[in-house]
C-alpha positions, -999 to +999 in steps of 0.1 A: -268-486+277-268-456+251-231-441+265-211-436+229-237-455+208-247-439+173-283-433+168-283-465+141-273-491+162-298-480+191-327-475+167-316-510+151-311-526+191-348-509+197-363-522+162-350-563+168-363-568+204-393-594+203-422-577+212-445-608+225-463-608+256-460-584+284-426-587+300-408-556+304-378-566+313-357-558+287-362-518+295-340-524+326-317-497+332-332-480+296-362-469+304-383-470+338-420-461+350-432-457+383-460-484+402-488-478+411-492-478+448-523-502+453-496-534+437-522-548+413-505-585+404-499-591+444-537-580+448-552-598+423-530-633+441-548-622+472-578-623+454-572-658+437-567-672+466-599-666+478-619-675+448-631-710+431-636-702+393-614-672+376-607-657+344-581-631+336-589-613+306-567-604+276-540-621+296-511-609+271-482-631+275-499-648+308-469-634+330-490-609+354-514-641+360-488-666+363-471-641+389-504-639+411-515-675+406-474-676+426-490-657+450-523-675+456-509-710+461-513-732+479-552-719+476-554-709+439-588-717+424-597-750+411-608-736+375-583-709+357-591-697+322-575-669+303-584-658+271-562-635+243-568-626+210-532-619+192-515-651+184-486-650+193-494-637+230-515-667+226-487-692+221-467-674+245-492-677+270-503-712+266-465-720+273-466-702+309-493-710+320-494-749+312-478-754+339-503-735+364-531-760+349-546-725+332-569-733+300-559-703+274-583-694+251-577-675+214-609-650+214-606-615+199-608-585+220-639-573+211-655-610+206-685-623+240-665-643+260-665-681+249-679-685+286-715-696+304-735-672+320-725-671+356-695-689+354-663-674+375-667-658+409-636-637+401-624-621+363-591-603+365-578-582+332-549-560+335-549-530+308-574-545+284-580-525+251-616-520+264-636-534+291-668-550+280-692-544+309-719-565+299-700-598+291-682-591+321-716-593+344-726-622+323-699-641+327-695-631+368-715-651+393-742-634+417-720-615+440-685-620+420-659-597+417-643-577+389-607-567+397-590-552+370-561-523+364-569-501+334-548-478+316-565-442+322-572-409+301-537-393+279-514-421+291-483-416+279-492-389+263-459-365+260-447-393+239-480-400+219-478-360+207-442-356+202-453-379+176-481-375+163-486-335+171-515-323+196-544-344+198-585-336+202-598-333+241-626-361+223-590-382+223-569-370+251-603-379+277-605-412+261-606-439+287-621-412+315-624-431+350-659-417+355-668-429+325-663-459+328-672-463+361-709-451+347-706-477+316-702-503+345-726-494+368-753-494+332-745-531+329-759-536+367-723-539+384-718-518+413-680-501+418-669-506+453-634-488+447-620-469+423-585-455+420-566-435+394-533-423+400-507-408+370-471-421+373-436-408+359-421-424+334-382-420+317-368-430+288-333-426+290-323-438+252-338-441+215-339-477+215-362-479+245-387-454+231-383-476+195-390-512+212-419-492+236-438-480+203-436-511+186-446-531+214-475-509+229-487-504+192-518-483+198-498-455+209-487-447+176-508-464+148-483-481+122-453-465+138-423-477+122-386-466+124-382-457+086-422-434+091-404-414+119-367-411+111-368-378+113-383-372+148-363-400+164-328-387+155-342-354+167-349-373+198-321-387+202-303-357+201-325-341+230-320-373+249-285-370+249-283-330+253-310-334+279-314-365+295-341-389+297-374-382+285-401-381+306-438-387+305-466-399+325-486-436+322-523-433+336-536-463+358-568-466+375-582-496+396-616-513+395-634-534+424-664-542+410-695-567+422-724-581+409-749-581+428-765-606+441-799-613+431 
């Protein structure tokens, strides 16, 4: 907890925490953001259970998967796969998910999926950089699913622009649900349901919005403590003063089929 802590030893707390994979636990008690009510990682177990080939997507650290592969036995599918593309979210997830029998593969983001045409009846991504529609419905079987949380338009933005100053609409609509919806339906999927919802967030001390920024490093391109001294002691200051910070994280979830032929 910040209580009597000087601004350098939370900024140097907030710049040691590892920043692999996709477990937020660490933020306990420093920093907290709402859920989204439709529960994706219990969703997407239900949805395991009931399929016979999967893939999850940019899988991060493999810990939302492993969690709903939990959830799916004992009728998880016979074939996992998961693919990443930063190393050490690679490693990370090769560890955890060993034990689920789940094949990782290292593929870049924005690389066709090393996969067959045809080959899962069910691919799962949670918050991928970008979903590629038309390796999606290549990879998907006649009639499979696509199940998928995305982040959504300006998430997180009363952080991104205390930063980095206002940013273009062009910007701020990145990410649009509508749009995407239409890039779907263009590579011949059909969207059966599609939720967006925006959800509080709090940061409640420097270090948490230090370790957040360097782990979620798209919000502020090349953040580092020493480039934004000056706006995180400022911060820090308003934190204290004021109490937590608050902004709001975008979500929006996909139920999408290919249909069958």
């Amino acid at each position: 907890m910040a209580e009597n802590r000087s601004f350098e030893d939370l900024v140097a707390e907030g710049a040691a925490v590892p920043t692999e994979g996709w477990d937020f636990s660490w933020f306990e008690g420093r920093a907290t953001e709402a859920r989204p009510s439709w529960g994706y990682a219990r969703s997407a177990g239900e949805r395991l259970a009931r399929a016979g080939a999967a893939l999850d997507i940019q899988t991060g650290g493999g810990e939302v998967l492993d969690f709903a592969l939990g959830g799916a036995e004992p009728d998880r599918p016979l074939l996992v796969a998961a693919t990443e593309g930063w190393p050490p979210n690679v490693a990370r997830a090769t560890g955890l998910l060993r034990q689920r029998g789940v094949v990782v593969v290292s593929a870049p983001d924005d690389a066709p999926l090393p996969f067959a045409d045809g080959a899962f009846d069910l691919v799962l991504s949670r918050h991928p950089v970008k979903p590629h529609w038309e390796e999606i419905a290549r990879v998907l079987r006649s009639g499979g699913t696509y199940f998928a949380q995305h982040v959504g338009p300006a998430s997180v933005f009363e952080l991104v622009e205390y930063f980095l100053g206002p940013q273009p609409e062009a910007v701020r609509g990145g990410r649009d649900p509508e749009g995407e919806r239409a890039d779907a339906e263009a590579a011949g999927l059909e969207v059966v349901d599609l939720r967006a919802e925006r959800l509080r967030m709090e940061f409640r001390d420097i270090a948490a919005v230090v370790h957040f920024l360097r782990k979620v490093v798209w919000m502020v391109p090349g953040f580092t403590v020493e480039a934004y001294e000056p706006q995180l002691r400022a911060l820090h200051e308003r934190i204290e003063k004021e109490g937590p910070f608050v902004a709001h994280s975008a979500r929006q979830l996909f139920d999408v089929r290919k249909p069958t032929r």
